[in-house]
KOLPA-418647 format. One record per residue (C-alpha): x, y, z; residue in one letter. Coordinates in steps of 0.25 Angstrom, whole numbers. Layout:
<node east="X" north="Y" up="Z" r="A"/>
...
END
This chain:
<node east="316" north="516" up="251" r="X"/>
<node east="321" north="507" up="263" r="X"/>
<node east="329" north="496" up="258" r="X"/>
<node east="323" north="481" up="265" r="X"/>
<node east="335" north="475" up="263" r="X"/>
<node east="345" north="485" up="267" r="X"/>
<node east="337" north="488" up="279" r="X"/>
<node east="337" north="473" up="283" r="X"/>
<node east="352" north="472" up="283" r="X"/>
<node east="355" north="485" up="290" r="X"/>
<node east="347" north="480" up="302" r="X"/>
<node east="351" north="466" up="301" r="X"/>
<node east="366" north="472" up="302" r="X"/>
<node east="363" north="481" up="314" r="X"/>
<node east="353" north="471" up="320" r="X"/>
<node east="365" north="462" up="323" r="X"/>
<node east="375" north="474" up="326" r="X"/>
<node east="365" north="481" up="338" r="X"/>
<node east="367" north="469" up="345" r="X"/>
<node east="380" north="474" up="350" r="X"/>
<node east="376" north="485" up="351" r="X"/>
<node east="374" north="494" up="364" r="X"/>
<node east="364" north="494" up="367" r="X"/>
<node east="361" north="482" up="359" r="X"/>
<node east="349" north="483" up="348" r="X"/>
<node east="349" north="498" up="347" r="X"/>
<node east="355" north="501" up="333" r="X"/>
<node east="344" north="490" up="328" r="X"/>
<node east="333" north="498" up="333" r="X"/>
<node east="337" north="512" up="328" r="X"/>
<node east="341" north="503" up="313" r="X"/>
<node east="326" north="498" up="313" r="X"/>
<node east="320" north="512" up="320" r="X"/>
<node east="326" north="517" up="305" r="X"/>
<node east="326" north="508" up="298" r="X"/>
<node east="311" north="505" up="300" r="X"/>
<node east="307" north="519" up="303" r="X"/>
<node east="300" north="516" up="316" r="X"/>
<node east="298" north="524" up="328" r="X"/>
<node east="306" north="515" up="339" r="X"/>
<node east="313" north="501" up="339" r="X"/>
<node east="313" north="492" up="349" r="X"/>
<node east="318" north="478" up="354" r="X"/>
<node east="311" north="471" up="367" r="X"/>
<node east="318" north="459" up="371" r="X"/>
<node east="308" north="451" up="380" r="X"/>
<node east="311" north="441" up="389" r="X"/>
<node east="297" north="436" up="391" r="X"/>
<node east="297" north="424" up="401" r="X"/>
<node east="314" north="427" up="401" r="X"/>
<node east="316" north="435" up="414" r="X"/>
<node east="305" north="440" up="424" r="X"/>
<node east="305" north="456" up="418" r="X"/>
<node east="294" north="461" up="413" r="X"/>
<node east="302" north="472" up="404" r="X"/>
<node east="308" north="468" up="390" r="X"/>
<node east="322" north="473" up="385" r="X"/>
<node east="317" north="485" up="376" r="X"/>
<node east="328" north="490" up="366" r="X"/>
<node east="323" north="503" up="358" r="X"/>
<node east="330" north="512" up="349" r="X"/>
<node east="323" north="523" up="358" r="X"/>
<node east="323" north="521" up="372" r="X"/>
<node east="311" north="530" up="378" r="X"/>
<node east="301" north="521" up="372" r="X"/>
<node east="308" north="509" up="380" r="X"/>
<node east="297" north="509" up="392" r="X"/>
<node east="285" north="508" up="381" r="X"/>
<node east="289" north="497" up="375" r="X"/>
<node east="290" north="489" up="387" r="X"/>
<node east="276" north="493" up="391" r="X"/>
<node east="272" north="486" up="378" r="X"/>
<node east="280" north="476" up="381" r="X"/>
<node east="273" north="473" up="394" r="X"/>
<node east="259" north="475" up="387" r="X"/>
<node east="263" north="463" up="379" r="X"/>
<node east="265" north="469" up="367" r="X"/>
<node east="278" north="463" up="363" r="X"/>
<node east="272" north="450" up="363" r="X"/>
<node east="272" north="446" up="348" r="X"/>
<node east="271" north="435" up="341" r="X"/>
<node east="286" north="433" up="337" r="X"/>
<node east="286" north="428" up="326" r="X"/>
<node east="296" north="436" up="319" r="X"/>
<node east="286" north="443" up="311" r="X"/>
<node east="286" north="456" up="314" r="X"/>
<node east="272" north="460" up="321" r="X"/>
<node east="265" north="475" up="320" r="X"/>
<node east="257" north="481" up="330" r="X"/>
<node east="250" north="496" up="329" r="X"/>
<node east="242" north="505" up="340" r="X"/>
<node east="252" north="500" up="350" r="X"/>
<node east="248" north="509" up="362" r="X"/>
<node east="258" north="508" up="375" r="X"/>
<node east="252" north="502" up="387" r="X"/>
<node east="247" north="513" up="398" r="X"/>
<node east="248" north="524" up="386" r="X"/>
<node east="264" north="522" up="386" r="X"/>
<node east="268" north="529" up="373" r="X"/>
<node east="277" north="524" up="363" r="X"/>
<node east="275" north="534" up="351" r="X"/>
<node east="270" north="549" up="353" r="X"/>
<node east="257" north="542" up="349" r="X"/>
<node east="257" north="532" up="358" r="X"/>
<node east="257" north="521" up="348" r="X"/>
<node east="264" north="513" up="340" r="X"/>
<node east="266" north="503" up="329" r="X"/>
<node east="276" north="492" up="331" r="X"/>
<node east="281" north="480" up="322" r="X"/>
<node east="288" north="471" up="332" r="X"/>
<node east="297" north="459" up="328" r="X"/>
<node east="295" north="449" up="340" r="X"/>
<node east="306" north="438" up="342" r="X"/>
<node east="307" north="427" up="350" r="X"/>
<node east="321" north="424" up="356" r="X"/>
<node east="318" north="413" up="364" r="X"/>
<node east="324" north="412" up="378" r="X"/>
<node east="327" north="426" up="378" r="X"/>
<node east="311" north="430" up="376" r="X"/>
<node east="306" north="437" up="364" r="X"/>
<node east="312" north="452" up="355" r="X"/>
<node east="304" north="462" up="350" r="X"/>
<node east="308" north="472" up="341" r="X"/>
<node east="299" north="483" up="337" r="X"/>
<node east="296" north="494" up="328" r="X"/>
<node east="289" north="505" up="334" r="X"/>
<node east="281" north="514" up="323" r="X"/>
<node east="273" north="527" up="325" r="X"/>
<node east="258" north="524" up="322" r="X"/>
<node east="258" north="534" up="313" r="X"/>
<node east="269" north="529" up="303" r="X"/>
<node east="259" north="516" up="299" r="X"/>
<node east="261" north="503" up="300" r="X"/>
<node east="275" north="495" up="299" r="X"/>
<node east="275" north="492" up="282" r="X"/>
<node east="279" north="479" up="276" r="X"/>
<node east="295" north="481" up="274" r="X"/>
<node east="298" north="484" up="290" r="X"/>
<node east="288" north="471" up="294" r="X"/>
<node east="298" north="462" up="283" r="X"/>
<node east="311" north="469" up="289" r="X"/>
<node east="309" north="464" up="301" r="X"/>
<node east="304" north="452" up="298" r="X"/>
<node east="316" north="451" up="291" r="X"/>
<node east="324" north="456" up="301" r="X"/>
<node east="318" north="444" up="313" r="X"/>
<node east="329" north="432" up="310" r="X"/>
<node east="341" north="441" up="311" r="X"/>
<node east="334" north="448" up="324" r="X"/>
<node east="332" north="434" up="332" r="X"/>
<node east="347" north="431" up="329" r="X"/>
<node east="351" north="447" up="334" r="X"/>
<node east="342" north="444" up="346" r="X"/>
<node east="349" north="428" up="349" r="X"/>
<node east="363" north="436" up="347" r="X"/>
<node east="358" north="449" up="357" r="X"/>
<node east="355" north="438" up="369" r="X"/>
<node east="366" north="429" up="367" r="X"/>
<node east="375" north="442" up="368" r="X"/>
<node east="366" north="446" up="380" r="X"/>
<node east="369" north="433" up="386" r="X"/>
<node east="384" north="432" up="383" r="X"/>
<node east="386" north="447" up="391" r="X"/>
<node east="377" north="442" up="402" r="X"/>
<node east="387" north="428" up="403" r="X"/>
<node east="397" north="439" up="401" r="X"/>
<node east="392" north="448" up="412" r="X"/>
<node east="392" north="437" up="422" r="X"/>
<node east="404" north="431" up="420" r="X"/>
<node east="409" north="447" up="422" r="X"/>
<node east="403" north="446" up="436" r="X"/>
<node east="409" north="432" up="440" r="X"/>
<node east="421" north="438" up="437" r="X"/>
<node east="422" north="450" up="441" r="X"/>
<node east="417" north="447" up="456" r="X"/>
<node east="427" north="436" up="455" r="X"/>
<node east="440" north="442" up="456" r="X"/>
<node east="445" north="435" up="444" r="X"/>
<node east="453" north="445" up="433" r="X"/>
<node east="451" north="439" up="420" r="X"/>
<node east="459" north="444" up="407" r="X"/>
<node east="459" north="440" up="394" r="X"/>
<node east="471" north="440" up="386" r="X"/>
<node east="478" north="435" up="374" r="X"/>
<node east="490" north="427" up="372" r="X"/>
<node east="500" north="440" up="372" r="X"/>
<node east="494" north="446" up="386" r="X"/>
<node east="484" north="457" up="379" r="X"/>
<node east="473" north="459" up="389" r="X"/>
<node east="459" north="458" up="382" r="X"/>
<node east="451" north="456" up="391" r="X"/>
<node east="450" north="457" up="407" r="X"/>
<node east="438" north="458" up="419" r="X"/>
<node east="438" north="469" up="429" r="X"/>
<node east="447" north="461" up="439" r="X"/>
<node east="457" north="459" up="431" r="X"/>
<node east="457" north="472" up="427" r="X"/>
<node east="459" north="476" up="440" r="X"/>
<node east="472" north="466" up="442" r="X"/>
<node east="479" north="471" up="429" r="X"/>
<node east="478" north="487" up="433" r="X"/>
<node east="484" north="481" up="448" r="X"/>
<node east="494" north="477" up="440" r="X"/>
<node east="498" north="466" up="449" r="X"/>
<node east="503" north="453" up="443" r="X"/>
<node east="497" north="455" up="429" r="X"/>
<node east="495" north="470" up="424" r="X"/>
<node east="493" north="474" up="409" r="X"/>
<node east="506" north="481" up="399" r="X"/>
<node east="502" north="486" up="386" r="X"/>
<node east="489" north="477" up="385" r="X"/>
<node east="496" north="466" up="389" r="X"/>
<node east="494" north="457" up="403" r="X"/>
<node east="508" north="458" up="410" r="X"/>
<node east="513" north="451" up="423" r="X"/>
<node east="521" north="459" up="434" r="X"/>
<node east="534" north="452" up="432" r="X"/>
<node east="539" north="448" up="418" r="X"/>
<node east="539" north="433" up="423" r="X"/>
<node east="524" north="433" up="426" r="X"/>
<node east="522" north="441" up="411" r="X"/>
<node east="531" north="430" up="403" r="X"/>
<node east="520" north="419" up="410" r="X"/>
<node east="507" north="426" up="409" r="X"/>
<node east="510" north="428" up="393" r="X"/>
<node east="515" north="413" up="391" r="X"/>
<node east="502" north="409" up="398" r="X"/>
<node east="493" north="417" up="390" r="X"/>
<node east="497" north="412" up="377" r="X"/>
<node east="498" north="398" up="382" r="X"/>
<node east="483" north="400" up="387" r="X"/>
<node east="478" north="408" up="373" r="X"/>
<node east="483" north="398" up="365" r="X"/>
<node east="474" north="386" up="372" r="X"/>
<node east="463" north="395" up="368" r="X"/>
<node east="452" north="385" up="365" r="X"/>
<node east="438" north="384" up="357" r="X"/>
<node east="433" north="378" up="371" r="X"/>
<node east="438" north="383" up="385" r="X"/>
<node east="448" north="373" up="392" r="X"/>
<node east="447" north="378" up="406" r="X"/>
<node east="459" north="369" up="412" r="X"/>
<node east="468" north="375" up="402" r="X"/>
<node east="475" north="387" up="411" r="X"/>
<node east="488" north="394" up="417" r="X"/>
<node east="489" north="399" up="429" r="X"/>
<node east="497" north="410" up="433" r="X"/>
<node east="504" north="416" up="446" r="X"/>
<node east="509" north="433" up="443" r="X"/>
<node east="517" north="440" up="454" r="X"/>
<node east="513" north="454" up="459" r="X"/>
<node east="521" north="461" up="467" r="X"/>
<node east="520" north="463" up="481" r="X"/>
<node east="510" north="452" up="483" r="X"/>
<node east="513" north="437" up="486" r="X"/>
<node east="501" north="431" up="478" r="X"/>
<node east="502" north="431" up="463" r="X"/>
<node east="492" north="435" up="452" r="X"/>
<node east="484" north="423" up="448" r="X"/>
<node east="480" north="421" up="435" r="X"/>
<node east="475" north="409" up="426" r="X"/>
<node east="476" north="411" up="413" r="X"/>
<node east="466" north="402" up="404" r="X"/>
<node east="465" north="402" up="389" r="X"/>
<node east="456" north="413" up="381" r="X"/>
<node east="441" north="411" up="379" r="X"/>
<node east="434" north="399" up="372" r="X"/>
<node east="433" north="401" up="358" r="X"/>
<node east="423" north="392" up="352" r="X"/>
<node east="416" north="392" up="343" r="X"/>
<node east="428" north="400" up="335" r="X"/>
<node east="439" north="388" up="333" r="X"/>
<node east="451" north="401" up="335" r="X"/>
<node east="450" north="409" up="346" r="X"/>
<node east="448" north="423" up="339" r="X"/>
<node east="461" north="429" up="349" r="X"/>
<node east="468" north="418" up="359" r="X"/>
<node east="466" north="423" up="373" r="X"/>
<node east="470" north="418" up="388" r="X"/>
<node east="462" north="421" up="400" r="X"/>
<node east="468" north="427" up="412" r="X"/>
<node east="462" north="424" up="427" r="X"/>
<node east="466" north="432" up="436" r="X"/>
<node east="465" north="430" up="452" r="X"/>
<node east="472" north="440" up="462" r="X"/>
<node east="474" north="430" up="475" r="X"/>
<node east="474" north="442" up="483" r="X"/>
<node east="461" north="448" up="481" r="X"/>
<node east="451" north="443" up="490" r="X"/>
<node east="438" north="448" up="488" r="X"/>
<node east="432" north="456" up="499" r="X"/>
<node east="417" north="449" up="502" r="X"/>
<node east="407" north="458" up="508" r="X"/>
<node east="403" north="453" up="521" r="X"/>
<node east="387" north="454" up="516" r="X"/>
<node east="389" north="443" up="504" r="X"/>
<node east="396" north="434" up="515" r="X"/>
<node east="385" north="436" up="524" r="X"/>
<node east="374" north="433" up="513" r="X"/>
<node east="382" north="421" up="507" r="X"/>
<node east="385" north="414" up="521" r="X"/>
<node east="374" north="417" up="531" r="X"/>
<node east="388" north="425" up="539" r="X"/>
<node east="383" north="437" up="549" r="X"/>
<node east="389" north="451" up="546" r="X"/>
<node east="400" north="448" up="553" r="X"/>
<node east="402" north="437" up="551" r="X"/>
<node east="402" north="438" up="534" r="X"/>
<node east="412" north="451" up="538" r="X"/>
<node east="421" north="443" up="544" r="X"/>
<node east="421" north="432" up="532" r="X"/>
<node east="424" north="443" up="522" r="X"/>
<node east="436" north="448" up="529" r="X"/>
<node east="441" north="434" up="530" r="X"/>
<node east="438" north="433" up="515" r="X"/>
<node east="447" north="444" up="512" r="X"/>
<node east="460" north="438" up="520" r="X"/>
<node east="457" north="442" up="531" r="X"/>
<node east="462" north="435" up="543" r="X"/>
<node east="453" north="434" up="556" r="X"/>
<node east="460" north="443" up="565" r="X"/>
<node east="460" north="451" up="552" r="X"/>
<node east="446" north="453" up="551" r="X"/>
<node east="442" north="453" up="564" r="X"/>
<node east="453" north="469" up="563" r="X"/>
<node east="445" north="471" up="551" r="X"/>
<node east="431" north="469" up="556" r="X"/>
<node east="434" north="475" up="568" r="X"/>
<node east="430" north="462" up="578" r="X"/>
<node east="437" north="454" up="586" r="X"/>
<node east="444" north="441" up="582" r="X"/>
<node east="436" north="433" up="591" r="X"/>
<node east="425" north="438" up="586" r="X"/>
<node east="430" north="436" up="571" r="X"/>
<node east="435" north="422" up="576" r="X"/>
<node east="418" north="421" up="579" r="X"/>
<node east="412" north="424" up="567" r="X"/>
<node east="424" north="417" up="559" r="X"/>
<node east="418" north="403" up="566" r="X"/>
<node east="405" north="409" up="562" r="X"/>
<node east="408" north="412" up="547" r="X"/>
<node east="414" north="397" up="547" r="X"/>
<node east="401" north="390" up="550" r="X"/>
<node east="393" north="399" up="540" r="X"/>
<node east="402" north="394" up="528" r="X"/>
<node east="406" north="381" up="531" r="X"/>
<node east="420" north="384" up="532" r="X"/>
<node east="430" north="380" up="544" r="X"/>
<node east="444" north="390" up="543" r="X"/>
<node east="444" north="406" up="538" r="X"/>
<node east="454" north="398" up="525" r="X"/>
<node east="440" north="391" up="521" r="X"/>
<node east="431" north="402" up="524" r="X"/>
<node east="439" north="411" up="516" r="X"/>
<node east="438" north="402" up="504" r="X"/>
<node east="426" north="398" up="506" r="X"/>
<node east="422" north="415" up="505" r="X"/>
<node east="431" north="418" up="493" r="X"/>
<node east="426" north="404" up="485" r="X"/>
<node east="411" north="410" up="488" r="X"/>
<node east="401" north="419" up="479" r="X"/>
<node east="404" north="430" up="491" r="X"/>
<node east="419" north="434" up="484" r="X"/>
<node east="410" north="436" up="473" r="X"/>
<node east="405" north="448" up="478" r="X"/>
<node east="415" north="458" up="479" r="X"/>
END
């Protein structure tokens, strides 16, 4: 005999625990396929009047069936009254003789939650007509089961959320050319961004030893470390962006230093401890320049081909004459477009221009 209670807590437990799951939901819906004895399991997650697309996000214990519930969906048939009672249907036939079951029919108890800005769930259980009705005990279950479901669905898009801010603050700094490392107060790398991965395996001004971020010269080591736990230990409930140390390690063979600013570690509020004191490393190499591609300047500045090839040379470090070799054109012709380029962007000298270029979305690009 099942046990109501038992069964409650077992998917109340891995409710909460699919939700890191990858993908996300998918040991909930093979718990409540068994646990319930149903044919499939499914979640549609739709947005409604969120979003211009016509399909919901379907998540099934078994994918084939995928397309045949979001022809039910666009039939309408996943508007219930949501309520949090659970609401039967039977002789579900699929629109345009879509099959779901060998039959082509299926009965279905669906729990229907509203989640506010973020539309409406459905969660449904898919039984063969042949195996009767849904009885009492799975309609109390899942009854049951709705408070704990809304709160599973609020934590799934505020995770959803926090990896899309995550995503985007990847992009900014990725096609930014910052490196950014964090660190705790001993030099013991935890975290880095692909640029700086890239300037620690060059090795040039800041490498890693054991673990551990390490200078080129042991002078550079000895200021980087006293730094670091001068910044972890202003580690703050609030962040206090003013609060910094700046940060000049030699490379060898090049006149321009690393340059790094090295900030305390993340908020931590609402904790009143951080749970492991941290410092944050930005890292900028004053070296590399960014090569623009001529199309984005000629997009973001009206400039002709030519004109926009020219301008990202220049943006590069590249001198005139420099450019003009590179291009293959004359430097009275370079000269030319320069004056041209000028008067497209406001500016007056190649110093401004360049500036002007590097301060602009188009670095952003590479």
């Amino acid at each position: 005999m099942p046990n109501h209670d038992l069964d409650r807590e077992n998917l109340l437990n891995i409710l909460y625990d699919s939700l890191s799951g990858t993908p996300a939901w998918h040991e909930f819906l093979v718990a409540s396929n068994r646990t319930f004895g149903c044919a499939y399991a499914s979640l549609v997650l739709d947005a409604g009047g969120f979003g211009d697309s016509a399909d919901p996000v379907v998540m099934l214990n078994i994918d084939h069936i995928s397309e045949a519930v979001k022809a039910l969906h666009r039939s309408g048939f996943f508007k219930a009254s949501g309520d949090d009672r659970p609401d039967q249907r039977g002789e579900v036939s699929l629109p345009g003789g879509a099959s779901l079951i060998a039959e082509g029919v299926a009965r279905t108890l669906t729990l229907s939650l509203d989640c506010r800005e973020h539309g409406m769930a459905h969660f449904t259980l898919w039984k063969d007509q042949a195996t009767g009705p849904f009885d009492d005990r799975t309609h109390r279950l899942l009854a049951e089961l709705a408070p704990a479901f809304r709160r599973a669905l609020k934590l799934f898009f505020q995770g959803v959320g926090l990896q899309r801010r995550l995503l985007m603050s990847t992009a900014a700094l990725e096609t930014s050319g910052i490196g950014v490392i964090l660190a705790t107060p001993d030099g013991t790398m935890l975290m880095t961004n692909a640029i700086a991965d890239a300037i620690l395996a060059e090795g040039a001004g800041m490498g890693l030893s054991r673990g551990k971020l390490k200078a080129t010269n042991p002078e550079d080591t000895a200021r980087l470390l006293t730094e670091l736990r001068k910044m972890a230990a202003e580690q703050q409930a609030e962040a206090d962006w003013r609060v910094y140390a700046p940060l000049a390690l030699q490379r060898p063979g090049s006149v321009l230093p690393l340059t790094v600013i090295i900030r305390p570690g993340p908020a931590f509020h609402p904790l009143r401890n951080p749970l492991q004191r941290t410092a944050l490393l930005i890292l900028r190499d004053p070296e590399h320049r960014p090569i623009i591609p001529a199309s984005t300047l000629s997009h973001l500045f009206g400039l002709t081909p030519a004109e926009a090839l020219l301008a990202s040379e220049m943006a590069r470090g590249a001198s005139v004459e420099e450019a003009a070799n590179h291009i293959g054109i004359s430097r009275n012709t370079a000269r030319s477009q320069l004056q041209s380029v000028f008067l497209k962007t406001g500016t007056n000298r190649q110093g401004e221009l360049v500036r002007m270029l590097l301060s602009s979305a188009a670095s952003l690009s590479t």
